[in-house]
Each structure stands twice: as structure tokens, then as C-alpha cells.
C-alpha positions in Angstrom: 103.3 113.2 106.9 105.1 110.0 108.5 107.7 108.6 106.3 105.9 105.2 106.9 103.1 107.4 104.9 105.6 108.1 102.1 107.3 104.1 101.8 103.5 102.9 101.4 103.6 104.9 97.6 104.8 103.8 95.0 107.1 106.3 92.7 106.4 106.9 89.2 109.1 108.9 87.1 107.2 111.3 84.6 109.9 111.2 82.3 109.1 107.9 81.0 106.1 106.9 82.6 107.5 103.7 84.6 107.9 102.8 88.5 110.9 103.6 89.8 110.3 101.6 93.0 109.7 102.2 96.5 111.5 104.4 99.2 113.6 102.5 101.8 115.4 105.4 103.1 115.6 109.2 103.3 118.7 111.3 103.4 118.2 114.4 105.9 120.4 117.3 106.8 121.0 118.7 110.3 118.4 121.1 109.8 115.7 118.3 109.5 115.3 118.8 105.6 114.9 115.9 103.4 117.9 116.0 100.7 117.4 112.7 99.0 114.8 109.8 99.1 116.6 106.1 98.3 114.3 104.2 96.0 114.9 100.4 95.5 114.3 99.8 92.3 111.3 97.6 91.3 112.4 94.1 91.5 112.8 91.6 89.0 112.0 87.8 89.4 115.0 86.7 91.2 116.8 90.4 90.4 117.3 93.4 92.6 117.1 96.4 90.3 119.6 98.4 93.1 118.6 101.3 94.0 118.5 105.3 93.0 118.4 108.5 94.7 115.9 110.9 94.2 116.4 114.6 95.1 113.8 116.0 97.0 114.0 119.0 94.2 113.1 116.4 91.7 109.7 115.6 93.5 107.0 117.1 91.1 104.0 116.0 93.2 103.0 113.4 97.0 99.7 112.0 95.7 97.3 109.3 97.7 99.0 106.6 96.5 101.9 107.5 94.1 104.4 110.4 94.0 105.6 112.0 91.0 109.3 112.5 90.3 110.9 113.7 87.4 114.2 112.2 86.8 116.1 112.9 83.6 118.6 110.2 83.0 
């Protein structure tokens, strides 16, 4: 999977329900792992929402179009 494949989705927090945003970046060790996806938060009218990370241990499941996360805050 390209990480052009994984900013196309959107991301969906299971916690509450809601979009969390989209990924703009990805956080990965010398090994080539993926530590942390940053997710701009979805946007308001005229607001940033800022952004979030998300650990890759808190990915719960990479669908077609969404992937599942599962952040406790």
C-alpha cells in the first residue's frame, strides 16, 4: 500500500464515532516502520481543527475507503 493510498481515506475514531480528518504525514523509524500517522483535523468553515497523531498501535482496521482508529481521549 502507497501512502497516497492511505491519505485518499478518511479516518473515523471508533471511540465516538466522528472523523478525525485526513493523513498529511507519517512518522517512520529507521527501520521503515510507521510509528505515528499526523491527521489534520477536519476543517471548519474558515478554522483549521490542527492536527493529531495517531499511533500506528491505535489503528484498529485499513478499509476501502476509511480506516478505523481507536483513540481514547
Amino acid at each position: 500500500m502507497l501512502l497516497s493510498d492511505l491519505q485518499s481515506k478518511d479516518i473515523i475514531n471508533l471511540a465516538d464515532g466522528k472523523r478525525v480528518g485526513t493523513i498529511i504525514d507519517v512518522d517512520i523509524d529507521q527501520t521503515g516502520r510507521i510509528n505515528e500517522l499526523t491527521v489534520q483535523k477536519k476543517r471548519f468553515i474558515f478554522f483549521s481543527g490542527g492536527t493529531v497523531g495517531v499511533k500506528w498501535s491505535e489503528i484498529d482496521k485499513i478499509g476501502k475507503d476509511v480506516i478505523l482508529v481507536n483513540i481514547k481521549s
